[in-house]
SEBA-757078 format. One line per 2 residues: number of its first residue (from 1); their letters; for each residue x, y, z of C-alpha. Coordinates in nm, 2 decimals, always signed. Layout:
! residues N
NUM) a) X Y Z; ...
! end
This chain:
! residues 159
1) xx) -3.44 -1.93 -1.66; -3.22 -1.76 -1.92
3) xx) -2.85 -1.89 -2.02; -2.56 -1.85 -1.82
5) xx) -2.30 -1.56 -1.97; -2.03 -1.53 -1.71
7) xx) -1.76 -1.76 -1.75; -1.77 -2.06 -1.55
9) xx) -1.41 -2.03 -1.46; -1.51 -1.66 -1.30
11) xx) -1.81 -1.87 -1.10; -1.47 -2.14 -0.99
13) xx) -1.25 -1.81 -0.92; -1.50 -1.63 -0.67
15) xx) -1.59 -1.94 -0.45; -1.16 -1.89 -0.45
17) xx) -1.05 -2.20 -0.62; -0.78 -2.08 -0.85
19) xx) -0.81 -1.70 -0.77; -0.50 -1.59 -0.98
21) xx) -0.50 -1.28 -0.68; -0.48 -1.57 -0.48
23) xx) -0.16 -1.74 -0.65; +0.01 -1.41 -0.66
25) xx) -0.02 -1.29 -0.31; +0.06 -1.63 -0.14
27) xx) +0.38 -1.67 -0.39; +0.48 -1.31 -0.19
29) xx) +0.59 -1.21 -0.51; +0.69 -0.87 -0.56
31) xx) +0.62 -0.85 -0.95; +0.46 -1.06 -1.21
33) xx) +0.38 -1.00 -1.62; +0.09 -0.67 -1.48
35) xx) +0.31 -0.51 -1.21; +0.54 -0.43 -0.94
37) xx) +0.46 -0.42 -0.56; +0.57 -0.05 -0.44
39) xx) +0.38 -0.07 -0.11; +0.29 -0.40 +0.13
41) xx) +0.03 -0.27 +0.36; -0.16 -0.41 +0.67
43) xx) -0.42 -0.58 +0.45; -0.34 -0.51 +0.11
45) xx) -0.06 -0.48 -0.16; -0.06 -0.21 -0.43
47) xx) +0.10 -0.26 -0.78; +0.20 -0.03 -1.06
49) xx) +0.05 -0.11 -1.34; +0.30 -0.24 -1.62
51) xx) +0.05 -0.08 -1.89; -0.05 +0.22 -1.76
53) xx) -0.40 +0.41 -1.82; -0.20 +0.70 -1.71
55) xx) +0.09 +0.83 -1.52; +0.11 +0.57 -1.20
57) xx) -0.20 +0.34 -1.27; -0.22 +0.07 -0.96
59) xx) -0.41 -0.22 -0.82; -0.46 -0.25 -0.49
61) xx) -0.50 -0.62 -0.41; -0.67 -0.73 -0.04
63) xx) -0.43 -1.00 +0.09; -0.56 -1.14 +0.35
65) xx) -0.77 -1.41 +0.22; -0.93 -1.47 -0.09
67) xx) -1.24 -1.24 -0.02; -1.42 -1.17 -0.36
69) xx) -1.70 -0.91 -0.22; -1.63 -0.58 +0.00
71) xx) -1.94 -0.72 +0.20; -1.80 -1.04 +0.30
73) xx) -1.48 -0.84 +0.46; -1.49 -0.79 +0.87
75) xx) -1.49 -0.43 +1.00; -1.13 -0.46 +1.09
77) xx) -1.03 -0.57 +0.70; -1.25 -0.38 +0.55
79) xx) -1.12 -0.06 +0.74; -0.72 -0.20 +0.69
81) xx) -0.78 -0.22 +0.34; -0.94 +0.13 +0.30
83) xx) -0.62 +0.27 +0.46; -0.40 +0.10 +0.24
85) xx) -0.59 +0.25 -0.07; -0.53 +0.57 +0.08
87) xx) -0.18 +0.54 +0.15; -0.16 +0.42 -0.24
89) xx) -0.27 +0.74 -0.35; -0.08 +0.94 -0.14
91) xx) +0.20 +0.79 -0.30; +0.05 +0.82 -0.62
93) xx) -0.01 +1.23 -0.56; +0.30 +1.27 -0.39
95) xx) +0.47 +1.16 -0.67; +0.27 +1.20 -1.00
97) xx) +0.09 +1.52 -0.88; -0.27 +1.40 -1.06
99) xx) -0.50 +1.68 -1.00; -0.74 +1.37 -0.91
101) xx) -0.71 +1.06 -0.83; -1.01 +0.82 -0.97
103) xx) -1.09 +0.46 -0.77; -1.25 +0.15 -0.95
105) xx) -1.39 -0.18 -0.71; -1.50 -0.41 -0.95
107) xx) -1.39 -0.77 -1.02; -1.55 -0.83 -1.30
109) xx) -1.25 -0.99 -1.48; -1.11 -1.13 -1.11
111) xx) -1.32 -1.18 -0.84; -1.10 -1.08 -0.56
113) xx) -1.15 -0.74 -0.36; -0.88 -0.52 -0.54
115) xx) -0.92 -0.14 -0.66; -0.72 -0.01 -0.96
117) xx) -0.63 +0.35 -0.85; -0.62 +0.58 -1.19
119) xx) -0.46 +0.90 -1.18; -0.64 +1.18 -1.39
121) xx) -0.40 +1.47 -1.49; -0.55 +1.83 -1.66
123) xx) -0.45 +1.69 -1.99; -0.62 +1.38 -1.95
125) xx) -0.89 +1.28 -2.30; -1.18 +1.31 -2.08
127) xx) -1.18 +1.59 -1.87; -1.52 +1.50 -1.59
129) xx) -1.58 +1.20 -1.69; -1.42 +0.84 -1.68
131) xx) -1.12 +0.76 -1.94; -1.21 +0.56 -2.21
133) xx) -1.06 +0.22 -2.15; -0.92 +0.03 -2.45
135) xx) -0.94 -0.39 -2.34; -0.63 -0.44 -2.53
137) xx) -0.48 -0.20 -2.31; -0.21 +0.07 -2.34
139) xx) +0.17 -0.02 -2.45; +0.36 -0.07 -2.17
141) xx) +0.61 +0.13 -2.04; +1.02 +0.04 -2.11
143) xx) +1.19 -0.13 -1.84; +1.40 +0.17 -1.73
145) xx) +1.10 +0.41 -1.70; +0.90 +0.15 -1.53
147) xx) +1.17 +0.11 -1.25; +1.21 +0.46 -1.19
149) xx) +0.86 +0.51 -1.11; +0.85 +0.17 -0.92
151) xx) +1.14 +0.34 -0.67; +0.99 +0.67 -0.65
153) xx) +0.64 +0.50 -0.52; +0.83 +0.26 -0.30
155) xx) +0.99 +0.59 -0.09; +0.70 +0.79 -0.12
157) xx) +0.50 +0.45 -0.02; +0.78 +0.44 +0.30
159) x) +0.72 +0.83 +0.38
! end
């Protein structure tokens, strides 16, 4: 059998035991240090990213229960939480105008069913093909600029 790589606390995180998605969601918080809630759906949450890959970058995080797998989520959650990614990028488009929206499942670093929603613009570094993601992340955006996009999703979010 070959050696473990993953990191044990991941293995401790995806049985849910300490699921920092978890912690935030049953806190009801509406920000922490990565983002700001801008819409509360029927089965998930989606954030704006404090450190933007581009222009309105969010996670949308499934809140129902810690659920670290799409397969393990009912019909009923698993088609609540697809509307609630929608309705993120139709906030996202409505008021970023991307000329494509890109959608990453992976929970790699977290296992909790979350999506992070990238907006692609024609300017974008890699037109076609996925932006190049740097781990230590972009800067993050000034307070002032940050909460003006945060209350432009919100009322796009509340239609």
């Amino acid at each position: 059998m070959s050696e473990q790589t993953w990191p044990e606390q991941w293995f401790t995180w995806r049985d849910g035991d300490g699921c920092p998605m978890c912690g935030l969601i049953r806190q009801g918080a509406d920000e922490d240090e990565w983002g700001a809630r801008y819409l509360a759906g029927e089965a998930a949450d989606a954030y704006l990213q404090r450190r933007p890959f581009s222009a309105g970058y969010s996670v949308v995080m499934f809140r129902g229960r810690h659920v670290a797998d799409p397969i393990d989520l009912t019909d009923d959650e698993l088609a609540g939480y697809w509307r609630d990614v929608r309705a993120a990028g139709r906030a996202i488009r409505a008021v970023f105008g991307p000329c494509h929206l890109n959608y990453q499942l992976l929970g790699n670093s977290v296992p909790h069913v979350h999506t992070h929603v990238i907006p692609r613009y024609p300017d974008d570094p890699a037109p076609g093909r996925p932006l190049p993601v740097a781990w230590e992340g972009p800067p993050a955006l000034d307070g002032e600029e940050f909460a003006r996009q945060l209350a432009r999703l919100r009322a796009a979010a509340a239609g």
